[in-house]
C-alpha positions in Angstrom: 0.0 0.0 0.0 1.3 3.5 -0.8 2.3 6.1 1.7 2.6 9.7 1.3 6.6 10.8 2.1 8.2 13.9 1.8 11.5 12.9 -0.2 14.6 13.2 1.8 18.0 12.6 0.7 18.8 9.6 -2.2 21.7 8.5 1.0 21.8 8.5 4.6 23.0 7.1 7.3 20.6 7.8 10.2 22.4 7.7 13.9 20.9 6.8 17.0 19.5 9.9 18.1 16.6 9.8 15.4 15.2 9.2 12.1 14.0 11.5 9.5 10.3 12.8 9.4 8.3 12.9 6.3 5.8 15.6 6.0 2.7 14.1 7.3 0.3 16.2 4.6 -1.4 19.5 5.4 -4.5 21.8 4.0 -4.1 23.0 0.1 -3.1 26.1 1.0 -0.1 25.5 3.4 0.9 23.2 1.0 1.0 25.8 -1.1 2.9 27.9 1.4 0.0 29.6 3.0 -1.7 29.5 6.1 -5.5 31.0 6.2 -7.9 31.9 8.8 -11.7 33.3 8.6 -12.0 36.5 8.7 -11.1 39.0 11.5 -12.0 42.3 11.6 -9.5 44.8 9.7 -6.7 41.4 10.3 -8.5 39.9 7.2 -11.4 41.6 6.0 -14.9 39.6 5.2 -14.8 41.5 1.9 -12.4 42.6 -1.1 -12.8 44.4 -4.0 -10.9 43.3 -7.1 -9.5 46.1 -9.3 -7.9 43.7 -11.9 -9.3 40.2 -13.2 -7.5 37.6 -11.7 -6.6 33.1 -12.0 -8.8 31.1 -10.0 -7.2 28.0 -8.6 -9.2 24.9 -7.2 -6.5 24.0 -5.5 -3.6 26.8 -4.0 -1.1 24.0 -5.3 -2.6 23.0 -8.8 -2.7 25.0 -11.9 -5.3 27.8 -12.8 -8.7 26.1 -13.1 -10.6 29.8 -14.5 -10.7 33.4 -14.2 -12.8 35.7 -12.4 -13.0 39.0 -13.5 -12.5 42.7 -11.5 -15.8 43.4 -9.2 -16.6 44.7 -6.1 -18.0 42.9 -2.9 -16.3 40.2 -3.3 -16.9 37.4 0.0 -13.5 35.9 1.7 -14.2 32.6 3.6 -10.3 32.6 4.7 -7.4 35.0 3.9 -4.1 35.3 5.0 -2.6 37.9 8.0 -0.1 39.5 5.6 -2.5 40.2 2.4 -1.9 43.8 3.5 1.4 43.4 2.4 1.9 41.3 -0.3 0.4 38.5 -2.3 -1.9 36.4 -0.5 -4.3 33.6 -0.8 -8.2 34.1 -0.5 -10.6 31.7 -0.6 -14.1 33.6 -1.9 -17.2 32.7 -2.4 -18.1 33.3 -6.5 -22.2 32.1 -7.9 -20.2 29.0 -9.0 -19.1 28.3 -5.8 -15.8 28.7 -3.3 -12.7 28.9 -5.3 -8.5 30.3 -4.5 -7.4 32.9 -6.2 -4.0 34.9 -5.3 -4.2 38.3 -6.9 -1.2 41.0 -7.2 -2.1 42.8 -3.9 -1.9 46.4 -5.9 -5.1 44.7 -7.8 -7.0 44.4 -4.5 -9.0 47.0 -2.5 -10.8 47.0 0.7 -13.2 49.3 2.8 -11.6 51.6 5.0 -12.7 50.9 9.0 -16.1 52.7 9.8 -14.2 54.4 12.6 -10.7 55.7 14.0 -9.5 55.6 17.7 -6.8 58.3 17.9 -4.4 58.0 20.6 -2.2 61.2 20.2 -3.5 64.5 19.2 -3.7 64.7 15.1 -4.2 67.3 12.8 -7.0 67.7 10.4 -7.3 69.2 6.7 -9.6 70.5 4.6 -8.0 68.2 1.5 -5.6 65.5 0.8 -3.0 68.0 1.0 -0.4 69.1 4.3 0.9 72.2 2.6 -2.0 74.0 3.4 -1.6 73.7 7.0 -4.2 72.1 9.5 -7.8 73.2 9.9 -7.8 71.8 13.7 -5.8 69.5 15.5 -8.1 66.9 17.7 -7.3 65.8 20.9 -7.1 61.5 21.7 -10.4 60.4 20.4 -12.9 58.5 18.1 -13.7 59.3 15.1 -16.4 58.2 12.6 -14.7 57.2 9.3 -16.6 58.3 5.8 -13.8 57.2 3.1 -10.1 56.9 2.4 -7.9 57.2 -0.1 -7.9 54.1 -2.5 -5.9 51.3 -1.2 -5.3 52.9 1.9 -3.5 49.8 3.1 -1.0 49.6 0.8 2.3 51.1 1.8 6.1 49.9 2.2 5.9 49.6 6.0 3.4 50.1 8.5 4.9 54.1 9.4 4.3 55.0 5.9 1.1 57.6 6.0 -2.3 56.8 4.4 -5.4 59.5 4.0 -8.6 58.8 6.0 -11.7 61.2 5.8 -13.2 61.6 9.3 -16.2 63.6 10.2 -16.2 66.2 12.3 -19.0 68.4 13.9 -18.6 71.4 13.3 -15.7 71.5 10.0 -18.0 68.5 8.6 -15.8 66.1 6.7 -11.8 66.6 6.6 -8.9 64.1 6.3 -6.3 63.1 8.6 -2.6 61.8 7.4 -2.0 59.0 9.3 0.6 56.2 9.3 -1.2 52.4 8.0 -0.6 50.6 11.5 -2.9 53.4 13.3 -5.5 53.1 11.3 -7.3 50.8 13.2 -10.3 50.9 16.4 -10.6 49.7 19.4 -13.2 46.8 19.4 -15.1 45.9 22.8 -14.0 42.6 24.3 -14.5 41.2 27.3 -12.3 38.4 28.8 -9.2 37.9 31.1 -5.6 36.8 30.5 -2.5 35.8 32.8 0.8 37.4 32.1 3.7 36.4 33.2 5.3 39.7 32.3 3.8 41.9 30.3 4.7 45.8 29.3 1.6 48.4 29.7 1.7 50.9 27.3 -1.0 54.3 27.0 -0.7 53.4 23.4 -1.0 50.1 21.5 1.0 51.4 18.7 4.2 52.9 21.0 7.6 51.5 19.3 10.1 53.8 21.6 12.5 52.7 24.3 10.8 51.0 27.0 13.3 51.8 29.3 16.9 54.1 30.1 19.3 54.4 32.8 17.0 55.3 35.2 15.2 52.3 34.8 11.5 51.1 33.1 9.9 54.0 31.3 6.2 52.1 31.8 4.9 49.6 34.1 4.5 45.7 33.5 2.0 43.6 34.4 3.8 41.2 36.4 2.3 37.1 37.2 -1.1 39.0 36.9 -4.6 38.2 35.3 -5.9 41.1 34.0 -9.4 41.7 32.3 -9.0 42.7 28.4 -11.6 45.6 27.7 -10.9 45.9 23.9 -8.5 45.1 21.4 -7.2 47.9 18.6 -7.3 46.0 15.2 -5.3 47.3 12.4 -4.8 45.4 9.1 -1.7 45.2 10.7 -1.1 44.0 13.9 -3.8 44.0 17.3 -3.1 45.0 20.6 -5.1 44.3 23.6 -6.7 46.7 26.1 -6.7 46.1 29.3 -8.2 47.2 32.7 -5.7 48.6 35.5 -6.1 50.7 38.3 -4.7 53.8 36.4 -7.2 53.1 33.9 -7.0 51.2 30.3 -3.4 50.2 29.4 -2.5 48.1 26.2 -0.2 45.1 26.0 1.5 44.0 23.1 0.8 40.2 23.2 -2.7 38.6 24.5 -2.1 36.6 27.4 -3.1 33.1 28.4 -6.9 33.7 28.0 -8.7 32.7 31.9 -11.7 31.7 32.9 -12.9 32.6 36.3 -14.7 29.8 38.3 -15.4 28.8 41.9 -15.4 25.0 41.7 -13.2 22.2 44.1 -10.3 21.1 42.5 -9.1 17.2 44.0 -5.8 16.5 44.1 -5.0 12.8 44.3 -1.8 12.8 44.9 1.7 15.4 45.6 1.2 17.8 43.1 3.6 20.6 42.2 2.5 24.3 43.2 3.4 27.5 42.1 3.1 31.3 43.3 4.0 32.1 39.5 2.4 30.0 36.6 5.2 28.8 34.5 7.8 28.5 37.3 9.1 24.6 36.6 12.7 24.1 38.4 14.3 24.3 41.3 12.4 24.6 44.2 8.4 24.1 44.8 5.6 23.4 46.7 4.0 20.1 46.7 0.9 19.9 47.8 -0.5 16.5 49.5 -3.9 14.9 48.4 -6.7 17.3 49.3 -9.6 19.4 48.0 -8.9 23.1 47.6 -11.3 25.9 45.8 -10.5 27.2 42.5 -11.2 30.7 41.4 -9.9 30.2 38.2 -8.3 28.1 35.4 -6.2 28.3 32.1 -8.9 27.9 29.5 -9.2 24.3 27.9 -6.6 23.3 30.6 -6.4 21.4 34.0 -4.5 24.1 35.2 -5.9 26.0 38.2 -5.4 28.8 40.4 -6.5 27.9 44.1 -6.3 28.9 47.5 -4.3 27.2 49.8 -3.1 27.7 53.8 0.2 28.6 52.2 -1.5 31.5 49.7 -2.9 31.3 46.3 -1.2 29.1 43.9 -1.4 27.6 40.7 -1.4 23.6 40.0 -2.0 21.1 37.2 -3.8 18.1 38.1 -1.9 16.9 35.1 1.1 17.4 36.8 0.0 15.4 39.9 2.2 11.8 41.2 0.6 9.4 39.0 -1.4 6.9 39.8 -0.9 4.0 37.7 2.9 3.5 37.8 3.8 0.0 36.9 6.3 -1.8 39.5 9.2 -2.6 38.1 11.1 -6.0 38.6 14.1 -5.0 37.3 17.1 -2.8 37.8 18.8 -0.4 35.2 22.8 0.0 34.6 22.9 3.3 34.3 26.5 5.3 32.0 26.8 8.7 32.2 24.9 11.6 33.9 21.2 11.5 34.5 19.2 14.4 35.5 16.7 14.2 38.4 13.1 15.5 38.4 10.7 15.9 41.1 7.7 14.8 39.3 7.8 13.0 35.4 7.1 15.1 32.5 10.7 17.1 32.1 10.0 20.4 33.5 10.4 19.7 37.7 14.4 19.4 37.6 15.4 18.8 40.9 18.3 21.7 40.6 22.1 20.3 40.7 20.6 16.5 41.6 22.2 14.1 38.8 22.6 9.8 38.8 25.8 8.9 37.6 27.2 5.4 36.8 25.9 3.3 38.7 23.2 0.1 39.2 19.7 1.5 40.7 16.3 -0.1 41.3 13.4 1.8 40.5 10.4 1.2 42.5 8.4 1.6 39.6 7.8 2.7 35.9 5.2 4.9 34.4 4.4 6.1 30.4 3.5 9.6 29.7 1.2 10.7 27.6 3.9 10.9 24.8 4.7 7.8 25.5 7.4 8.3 27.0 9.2 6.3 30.0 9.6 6.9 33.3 11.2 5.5 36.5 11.0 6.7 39.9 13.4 6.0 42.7 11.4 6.2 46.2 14.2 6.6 49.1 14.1 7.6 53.0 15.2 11.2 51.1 12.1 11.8 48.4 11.2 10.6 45.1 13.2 11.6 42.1 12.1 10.4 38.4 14.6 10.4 35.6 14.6 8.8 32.0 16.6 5.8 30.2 19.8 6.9 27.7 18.9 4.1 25.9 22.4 4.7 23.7 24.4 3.8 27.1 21.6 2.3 29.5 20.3 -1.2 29.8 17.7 -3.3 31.9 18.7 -5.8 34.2 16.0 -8.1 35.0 15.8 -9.2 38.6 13.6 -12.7 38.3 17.1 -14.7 36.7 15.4 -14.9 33.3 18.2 -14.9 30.9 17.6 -11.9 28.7 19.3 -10.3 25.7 19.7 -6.7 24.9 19.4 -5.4 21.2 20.2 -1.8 20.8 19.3 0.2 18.0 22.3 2.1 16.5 22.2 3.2 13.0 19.9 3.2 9.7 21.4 2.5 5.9 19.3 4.4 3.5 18.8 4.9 0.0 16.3 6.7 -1.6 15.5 4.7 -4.9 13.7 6.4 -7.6 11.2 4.7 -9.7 12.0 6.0 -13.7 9.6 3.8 -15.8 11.0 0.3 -15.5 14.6 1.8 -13.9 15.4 1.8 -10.8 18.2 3.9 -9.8 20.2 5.8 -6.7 21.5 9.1 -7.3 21.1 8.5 -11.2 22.8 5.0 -11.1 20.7 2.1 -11.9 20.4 -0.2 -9.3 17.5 -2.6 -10.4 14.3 -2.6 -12.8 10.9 -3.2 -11.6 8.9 -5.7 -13.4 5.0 -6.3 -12.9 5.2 -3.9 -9.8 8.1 -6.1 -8.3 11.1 -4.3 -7.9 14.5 -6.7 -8.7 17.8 -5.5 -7.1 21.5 -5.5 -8.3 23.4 -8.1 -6.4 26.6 -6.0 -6.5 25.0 -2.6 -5.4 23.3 -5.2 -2.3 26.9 -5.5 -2.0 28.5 -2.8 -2.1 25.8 -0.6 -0.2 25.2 -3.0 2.6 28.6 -4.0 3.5 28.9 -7.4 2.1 31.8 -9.3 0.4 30.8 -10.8 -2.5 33.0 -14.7 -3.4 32.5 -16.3 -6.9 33.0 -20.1 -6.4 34.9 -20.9 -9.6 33.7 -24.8 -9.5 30.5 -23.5 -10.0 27.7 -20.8 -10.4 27.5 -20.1 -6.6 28.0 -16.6 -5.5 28.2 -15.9 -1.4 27.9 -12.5 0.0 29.6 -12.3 3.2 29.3 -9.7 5.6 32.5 -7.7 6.6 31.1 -7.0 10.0 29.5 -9.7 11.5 29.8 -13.9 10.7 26.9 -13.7 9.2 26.8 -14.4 5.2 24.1 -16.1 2.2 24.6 -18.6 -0.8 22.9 -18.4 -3.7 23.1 -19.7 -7.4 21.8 -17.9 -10.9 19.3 -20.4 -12.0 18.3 -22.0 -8.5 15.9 -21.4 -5.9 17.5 -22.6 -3.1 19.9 -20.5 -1.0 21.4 -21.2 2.5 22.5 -19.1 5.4 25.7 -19.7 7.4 27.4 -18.3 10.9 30.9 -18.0 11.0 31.4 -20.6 7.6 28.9 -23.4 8.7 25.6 -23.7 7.0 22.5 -22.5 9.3 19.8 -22.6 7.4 18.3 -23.8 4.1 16.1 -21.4 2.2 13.6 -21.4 -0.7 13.2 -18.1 -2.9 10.5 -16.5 -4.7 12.3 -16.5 -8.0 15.7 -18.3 -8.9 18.2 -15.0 -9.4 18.8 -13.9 -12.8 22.6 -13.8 -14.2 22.8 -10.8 -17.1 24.6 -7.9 -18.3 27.7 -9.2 -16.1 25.3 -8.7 -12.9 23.0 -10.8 -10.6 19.6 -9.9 -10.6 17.4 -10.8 -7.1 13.7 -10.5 -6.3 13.0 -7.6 -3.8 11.6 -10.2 -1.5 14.6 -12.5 -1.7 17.1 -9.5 -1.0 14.9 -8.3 1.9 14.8 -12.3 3.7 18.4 -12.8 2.9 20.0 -9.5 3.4 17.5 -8.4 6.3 16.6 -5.3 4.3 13.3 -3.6 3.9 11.5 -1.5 1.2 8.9 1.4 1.9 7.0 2.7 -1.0 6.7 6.6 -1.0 2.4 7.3 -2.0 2.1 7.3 -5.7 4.9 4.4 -5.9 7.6 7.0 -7.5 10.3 6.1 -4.9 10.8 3.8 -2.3 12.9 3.6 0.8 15.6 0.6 0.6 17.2 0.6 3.8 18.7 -1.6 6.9 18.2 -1.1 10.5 22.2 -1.7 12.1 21.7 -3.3 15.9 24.2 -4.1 19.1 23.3 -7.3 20.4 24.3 -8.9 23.9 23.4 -12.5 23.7 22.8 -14.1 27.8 24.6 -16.7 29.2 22.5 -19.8 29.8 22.2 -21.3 33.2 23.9 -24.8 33.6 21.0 -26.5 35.0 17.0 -25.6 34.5 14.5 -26.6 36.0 10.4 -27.7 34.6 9.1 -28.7 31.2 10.5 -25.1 28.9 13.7 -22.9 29.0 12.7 -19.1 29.0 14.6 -16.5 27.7 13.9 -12.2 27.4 15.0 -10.0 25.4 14.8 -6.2 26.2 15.1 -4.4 22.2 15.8 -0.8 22.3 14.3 0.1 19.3 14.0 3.7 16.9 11.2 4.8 17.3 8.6 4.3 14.4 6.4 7.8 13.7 3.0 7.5 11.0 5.5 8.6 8.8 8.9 7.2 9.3 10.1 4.3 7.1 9.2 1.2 8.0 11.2 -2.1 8.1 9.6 -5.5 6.8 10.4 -6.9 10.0 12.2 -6.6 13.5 14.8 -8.4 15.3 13.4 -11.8 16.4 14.6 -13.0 19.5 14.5 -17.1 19.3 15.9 -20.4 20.8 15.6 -23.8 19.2 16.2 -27.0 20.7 18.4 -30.0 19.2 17.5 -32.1 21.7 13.7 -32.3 21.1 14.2 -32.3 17.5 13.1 -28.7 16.9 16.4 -27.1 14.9 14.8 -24.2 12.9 11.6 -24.0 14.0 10.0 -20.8 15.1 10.3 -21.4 18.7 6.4 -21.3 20.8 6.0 -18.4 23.3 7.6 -15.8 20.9 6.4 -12.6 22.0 7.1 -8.8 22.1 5.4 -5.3 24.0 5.8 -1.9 23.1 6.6 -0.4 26.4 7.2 3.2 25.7 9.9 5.5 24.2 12.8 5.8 26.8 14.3 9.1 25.4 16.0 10.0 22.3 13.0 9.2 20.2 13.6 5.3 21.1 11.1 2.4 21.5 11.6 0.2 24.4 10.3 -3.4 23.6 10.0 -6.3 25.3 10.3 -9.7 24.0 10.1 -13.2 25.1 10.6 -16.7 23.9 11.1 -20.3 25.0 11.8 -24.0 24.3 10.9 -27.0 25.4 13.5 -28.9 28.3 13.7 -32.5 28.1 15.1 -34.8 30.6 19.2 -35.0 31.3 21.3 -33.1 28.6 19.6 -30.4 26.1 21.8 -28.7 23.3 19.8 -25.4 22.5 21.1 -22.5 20.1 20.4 -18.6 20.7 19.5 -16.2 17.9 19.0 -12.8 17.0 17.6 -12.2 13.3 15.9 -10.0 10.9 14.6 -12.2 8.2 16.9 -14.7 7.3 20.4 -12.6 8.8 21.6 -13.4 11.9 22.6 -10.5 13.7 23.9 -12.7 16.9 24.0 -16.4 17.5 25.3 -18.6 20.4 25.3 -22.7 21.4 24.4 -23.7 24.8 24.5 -27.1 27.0 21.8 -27.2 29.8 20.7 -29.7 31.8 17.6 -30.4 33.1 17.3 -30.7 37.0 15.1 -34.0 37.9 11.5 -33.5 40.1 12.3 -33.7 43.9 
């Protein structure tokens, strides 16, 4: 099945720390580059007039679909912020229905606001000319609005100066010479905001110093919610107008927007608390399980601001001890520093507190809501949380299981592009697809994927061995069978899909084959233009066995630190396969019973922890049993083991 990717580069080799994300897809117009919103006041107006004809577009990143000639009273359903000062997408409503168009902005006009609010005194004229001198000069007020020079908007930079024709009451209509960012109104609004910090200005459109020598030139709102009266709108910017003891004051940005209520808040457990909202190191309150009264809360958040014997604070239920923690019957070998937090989620750093080197035992485990791990250490001192590294880190289980740690360390990419029936890599061909399957060159498998590739002169055979690992694969032109091997001796028998194809002084293999034998995978981009050919690169520690077992099975674990796979990440065919086959009982290279795996979370570092479990049957006296790791066919890590069955007491 296709899948939509964002083409990255035709090589990569992708390190621990991450993988590359594909775009996941987005609206027509940011697609296009845009991003539209309804319309808002004088920010984008609710209607344009069109002064030119202009392309219509069904779709901001197809081709011109029509034409729609110059008119007034033309309906936006969404605009952009910056038509004001440049080309822009609408979206309008025509009589043949809602269609893009993205006209040259000197080709667009809109109506001039029905009113001004002057914040500094401003001279008036009789005409659309300063030469003559003003007829009046009127003090910081509002003004009714009956017309403005066309395109009044349109300017190099927000200072340069536009004419707007006011009426008056006693001169009747005259025109004032204003720079485009003031000509705007204060709308009525009514709603409150929390500022951390937040300068107060007498007006909203004030771009001097804020300060000197002698310290702040205006006050600041400071860990206050404050009730917003109005907001000036401009096709420029909007500022917000708020209430204050010295009267309305204007802040630059909006605020958290707050909602007062009077409603109990239950806290279940310690919770962080804070005399400043947004304070997250170093030292806090922590508030025990209780019920305490909110007078209000972030809105569309569980964060509150209560009273409590120790003053008012703010806490996030959210932030709370969780609940459903996980106990954990393990312990964790811990390399290099690991910071300490107070409560899981990253933003309660216990300040200066670090785990270094060292074995610990977490009481428990918990996953976020990002899925992310946690473990919490609960000592005579406190609790502390703190997160896996899982490129250093590994999992010791307590319960003598024998368990094996696979560690994600690198992808091998190639972005191969699909070019009628060639397939190439950076303009090389590589393969040919044929009926939708794609065949691969045996020496670019090769050479790519680190393998040494032997000719056996007494016959056809070809073995690619790897250079890194004992690992390496048989196969013969002509022939469906192929056979793995482990440090020179023969593992495994195979049958392929199609016998490999000797031509043009190359060997030709079936995708399938080369993804069984080679352990690679291939992800189609959507639309089946490119494809991903890549290999996942793994550490593996293989267990010792014990000497003697005891009961009917052997268990084994496997703890798999694995990347992190996103909706639109590439995706291997298949994962490291933790298994253990018996010679005894007669079961050499079959899929072992009790295989199984569990996406636990993602430690850190955008990494999956999985765990994995398998077993084999234990038969009286003496039991030969071999240990794998493999992707596929490939063996990533393999190991022989005598055990001995204890006999029932």
């Amino acid at each position: 099945m296709w899948r939509k990717r964002m083409l990255l580069a035709a090589v990569a080799v992708i390190p621990l720390l991450g993988f590359p994300l594909a775009g996941n897809g987005s609206a027509s117009a940011e697609a296009a580059g845009a991003r539209v919103f309804e319309p808002d006041t004088l920010r984008i107006p609710a209607v344009i007039s069109l002064l030119a004809g202009t392309p219509t577009y069904a779709d901001p990143a197809g081709e011109s679909t029509g034409w729609l000639e110059a008119q007034d009273g033309v309906r936006v359903i969404r605009g952009e912020y910056g038509w004001s000062r440049g080309y822009s997408w609408w979206l309008v409503s025509t009589p043949g229905g809602e269609t893009w168009i993205h006209p040259e902005p000197w080709n667009v006009d809109v109506p001039p606001p029905g009113k001004l609010t002057l914040f500094e005194e401003t001279p008036i004229y009789a005409s659309q000319d300063e030469s003559a001198g003003p007829t009046a000069v009127l003090a910081p007020q509002e003004v009714e609005v009956t017309g403005a020079q066309k395109q009044w908007f349109y300017a190099n930079g927000p200072q340069e100066k536009r004419w707007v024709r006011i009426r008056t009451s006693w001169l009747g209509d005259q025109w004032v010479h204003l720079p485009v960012k003031r000509i705007g109104y204060v709308k009525p609004a009514d709603y409150y905001v929390y500022h951390l910090s937040e300068v107060l200005l007498d007006d909203p459109n004030y771009e001097g110093p804020m300060g000197s020598m002698a310290g702040p030139k205006f006050e600041s709102a400071l860990n206050r919610t404050m009730r917003v009266t109005g907001e000036f709108v401009s096709a420029y910017d909007k500022r917000y107008q708020v209430e204050t003891e010295k009267g309305p004051k204007y802040t630059l940005a909006q605020g958290r927007p707050v909602v007062r209520v009077d409603e109990p808040v239950t806290l279940k457990s310690d919770t962080p608390a804070y005399g400043t909202l947004g304070y997250q190191s170093g030292w806090m309150t922590v508030l025990g399980p209780q019920t305490l009264t909110a007078f209000e809360k972030l809105e569309g958040s569980t964060t509150y601001h209560v009273h409590t014997e120790l003053g008012d604070r703010w806490v996030d239920t959210a932030d709370s001890e969780p609940a459903d923690t996980i106990e954990a019957d393990f312990a964790i070998e811990l390399s290099g520093p690991h910071e300490l937090f107070r409560f899981p989620g990253g933003r309660f750093q216990i300040a200066g507190a670090t785990l270094s080197d060292r074995i610990v035992r977490p009481s428990a485990y918990w996953v976020d809501k990002e899925e992310t791990l946690w473990f919490v250490l609960r000592t005579g001192t406190g609790t502390a949380w703190f997160k896996l590294n899982p490129a250093r880190d590994r999992i010791r289980p307590l319960t003598g299981v024998p368990t094996a740690q696979i560690a994600f360390r690198e992808t091998v990419l190639d972005t191969v592009k699909v070019n009628g029936q060639e397939l190439s890599v950076r303009g090389t061909a590589i393969g040919y697809l044929k009926e939708g399957t794609p065949y691969l060159s045996l020496r670019y498998l090769a050479e790519r994927f680190g393998f040494r590739e032997d000719r056996e002169e007494s016959s056809r055979s070809v073995t690619l061995a790897s250079a890194s690992e004992p690992y390496s694969f048989r196969l013969e032109p002509g022939s469906t069978e192929a056979a793995t091997y482990w440090d020179g001796k023969e593992e495994d028998r195979l049958q392929l899909r199609e016998a490999p194809v000797e031509a043009d002084g190359d060997i030709w293999l079936n995708g399938e084959d080369a993804q069984h034998m080679a352990g690679l995978s291939i992800d189609w981009f959507e639309g089946g233009q490119f494809f991903y050919l890549f290999r996942d690169e793994y550490d593996v520690e293989l267990p010792d066995l014990p000497a003697t077992a005891r009961g009917t099975t052997l268990d084994i674990s496997a703890y798999r630190y694995e990347r992190w796979i996103g909706p639109n990440y590439a995706k291997p065919k298949a994962s490291p396969l933790l298994t253990i086959r018996s010679r005894t009982t007669g079961t050499d290279g079959a899929v072992p019973d009790g295989t199984t795996a569990a996406n636990i979370g993602k430690p850190d570092y955008q990494i999956a922890l999985v765990r994995q479990f398998a077993s084999a049957a234990l038969a009286p006296g003496a039991n030969a049993f071999i240990v794998e790791v493999k992707v596929g066919s490939r063996i990533l890590a393999r190991q022989d083991a005598e055990v001995a069955a204890e006999s029932a007491r």
